[in-house]
C-alpha positions in Angstrom: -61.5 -7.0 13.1 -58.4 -5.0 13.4 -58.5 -1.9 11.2 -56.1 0.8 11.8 -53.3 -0.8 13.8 -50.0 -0.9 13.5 -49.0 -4.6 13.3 -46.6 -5.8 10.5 -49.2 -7.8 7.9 -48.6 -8.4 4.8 -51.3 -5.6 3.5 -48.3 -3.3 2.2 -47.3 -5.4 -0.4 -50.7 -4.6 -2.3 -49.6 -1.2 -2.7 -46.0 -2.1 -4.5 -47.3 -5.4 -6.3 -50.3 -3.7 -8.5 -49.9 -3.0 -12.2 -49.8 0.5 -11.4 -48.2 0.5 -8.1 -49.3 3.1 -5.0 -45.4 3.1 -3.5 -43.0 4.0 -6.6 -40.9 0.8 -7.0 -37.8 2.2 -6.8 -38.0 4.1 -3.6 -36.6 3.8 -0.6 -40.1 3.1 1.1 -40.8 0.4 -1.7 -37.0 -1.3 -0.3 -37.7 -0.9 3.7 -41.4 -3.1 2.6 -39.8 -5.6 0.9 -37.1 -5.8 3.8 -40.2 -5.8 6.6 -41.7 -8.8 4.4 -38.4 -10.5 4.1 -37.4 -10.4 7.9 -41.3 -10.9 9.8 -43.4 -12.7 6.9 -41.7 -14.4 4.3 -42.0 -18.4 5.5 -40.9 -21.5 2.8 -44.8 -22.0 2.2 -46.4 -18.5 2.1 -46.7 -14.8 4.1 -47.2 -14.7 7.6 -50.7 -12.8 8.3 -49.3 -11.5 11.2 -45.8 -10.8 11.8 -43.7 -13.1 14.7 -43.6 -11.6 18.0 -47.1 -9.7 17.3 -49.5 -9.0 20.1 -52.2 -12.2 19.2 -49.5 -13.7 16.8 -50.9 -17.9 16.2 -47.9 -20.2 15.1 -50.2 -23.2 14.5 -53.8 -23.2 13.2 -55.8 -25.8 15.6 -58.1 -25.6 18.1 -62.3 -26.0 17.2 -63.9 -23.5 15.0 -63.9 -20.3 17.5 -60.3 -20.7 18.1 -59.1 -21.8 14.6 -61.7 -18.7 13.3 -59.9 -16.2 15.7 -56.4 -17.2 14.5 -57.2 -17.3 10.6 -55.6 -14.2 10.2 -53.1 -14.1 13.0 -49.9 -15.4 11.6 -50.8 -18.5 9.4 -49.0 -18.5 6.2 -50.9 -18.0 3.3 -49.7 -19.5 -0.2 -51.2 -17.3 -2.2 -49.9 -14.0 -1.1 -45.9 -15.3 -2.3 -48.0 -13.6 -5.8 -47.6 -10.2 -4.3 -44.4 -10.5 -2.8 -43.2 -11.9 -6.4 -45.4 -9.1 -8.1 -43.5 -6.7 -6.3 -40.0 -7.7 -6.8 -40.9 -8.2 -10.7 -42.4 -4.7 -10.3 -39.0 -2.9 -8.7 -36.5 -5.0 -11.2 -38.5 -3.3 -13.8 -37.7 0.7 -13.0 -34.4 0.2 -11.1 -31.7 2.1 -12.7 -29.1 1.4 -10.6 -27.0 -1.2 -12.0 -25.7 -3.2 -8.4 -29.5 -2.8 -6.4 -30.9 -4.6 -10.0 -28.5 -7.3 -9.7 -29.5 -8.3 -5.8 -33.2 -7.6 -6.8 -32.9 -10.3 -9.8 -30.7 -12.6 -7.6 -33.3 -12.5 -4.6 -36.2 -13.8 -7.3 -34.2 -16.1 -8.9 -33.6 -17.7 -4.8 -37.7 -17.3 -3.9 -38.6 -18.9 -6.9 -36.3 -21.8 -6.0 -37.1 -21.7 -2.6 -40.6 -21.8 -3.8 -40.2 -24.6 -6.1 -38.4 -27.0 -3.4 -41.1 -25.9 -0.8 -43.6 -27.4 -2.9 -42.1 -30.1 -5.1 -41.8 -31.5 -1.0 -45.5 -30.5 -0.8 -47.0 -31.6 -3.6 -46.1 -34.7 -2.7 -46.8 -35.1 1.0 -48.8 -32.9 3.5 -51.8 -35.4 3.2 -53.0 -33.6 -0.1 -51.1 -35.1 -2.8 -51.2 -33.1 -6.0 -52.4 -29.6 -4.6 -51.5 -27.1 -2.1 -53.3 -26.1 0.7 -55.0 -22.6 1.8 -52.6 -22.0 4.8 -49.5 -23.8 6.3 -48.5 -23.3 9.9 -45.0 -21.2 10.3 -43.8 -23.6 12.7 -42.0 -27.1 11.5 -43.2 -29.2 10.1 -45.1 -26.2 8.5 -48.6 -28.7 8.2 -51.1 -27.7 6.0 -54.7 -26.4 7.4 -57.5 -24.8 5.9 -58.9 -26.4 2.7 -57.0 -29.2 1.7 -57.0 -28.2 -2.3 -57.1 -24.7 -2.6 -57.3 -23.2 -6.5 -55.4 -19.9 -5.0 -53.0 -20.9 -3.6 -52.1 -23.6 -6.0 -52.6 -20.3 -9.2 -50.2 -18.1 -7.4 -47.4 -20.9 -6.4 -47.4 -22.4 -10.2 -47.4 -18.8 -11.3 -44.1 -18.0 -9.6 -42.5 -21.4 -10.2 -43.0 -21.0 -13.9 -42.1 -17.2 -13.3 -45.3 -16.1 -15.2 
C-alpha cells in the first residue's frame, strides 16, 4: 500500500464532503481541493484514484489478476466517489457568504450533475451492462467499464447526484 505519500488521490475530498466537515467549506484550502479534483481527477464517469501524470498512474484496467490487482487503485475512475465530490460542493454552497463565489459554486453543480446525467443516460444503455453502472471505468476513451459489471455503489451515488438527493 501507499500510506503517507504525496500523490494527488481523491482521499481529500472525505475531509470537505462529511456532515461535519474536517476543512471548513468556505476556505481557501476547501477551494484549492476542489480545484486539485477538478483539474487531475474529475473524469465524465467517476474520480481518478490516482491523479494523471502520477508515478504508477494506470489509464486502462487490463492485464490478469496481479496486474489488474496492482492497478485497482492507480488511476481508474471510480463512480461512486462523484458522491463526495457532489457532497462537497453541496457542503461549500451551503456556508458561502459571498454572493459571486455562491453563484460559480451553484453553476459548477448544476454542469456535474448534467455532465453526470449524459455520462450515464449513454451508459446505462451501452457499456455491455445494460441498466447498471459499473464499479470503475477506464479514464481513457472509450472510458470501458471494468470491475463488477452491476455495482450497487456506484449505481446509489450516480442516481443520488442525478436526482440531486
Amino acid at each position: 500500500m501507499y500510506f503517507g505519500d504525496s500523490k494527488i488521490r481523491p482521499n481529500q475530498l472525505f475531509s470537505l464532503s462529511l456532515s461535519y466537515p474536517v476543512i471548513e467549506p468556505d476556505s481557501e484550502i476547501a477551494r484549492n481541493i476542489i480545484n486539485v479534483v477538478d483539474k487531475k481527477l474529475l473524469t465524465t464517469h467517476g474520480l481518478r484514484t490516482l491523479a494523471k501524470g502520477e508515478k504508477d498512474y494506470v489509464e486502462v484496467y487490463e492485464g490478469g489478476p496481479f496486474q489488474r490487482d496492482a492497478s485497482y487503485h492507480q488511476g481508474p475512475a471510480w463512480p461512486w466517489l462523484l458522491g463526495l465530490y457532489y457532497n462537497a460542493l453541496k457542503n461549500m454552497i451551503k456556508v458561502e457568504m459571498n454572493k459571486n463565489r455562491k453563484t460559480a459554486l451553484t453553476k459548477k453543480i448544476d454542469d456535474f450533475c448534467k455532465m453526470i446525467e449524459e455520462s450515464f443516460t449513454k451508459a446505462l444503455d451501452s457499456d455491455g451492462i445494460i441498466g447498471s453502472i459499473g464499479e470503475i471505468y477506464d479514464t481513457k476513451e472509450p472510458f470501458s467499464s471494468k470491475g463488477a459489471p452491476a455495482q450497487a455503489w456506484s449505481v446509489a451515488e450516480v442516481f443520488r447526484i442525478i436526482l440531486r438527493k
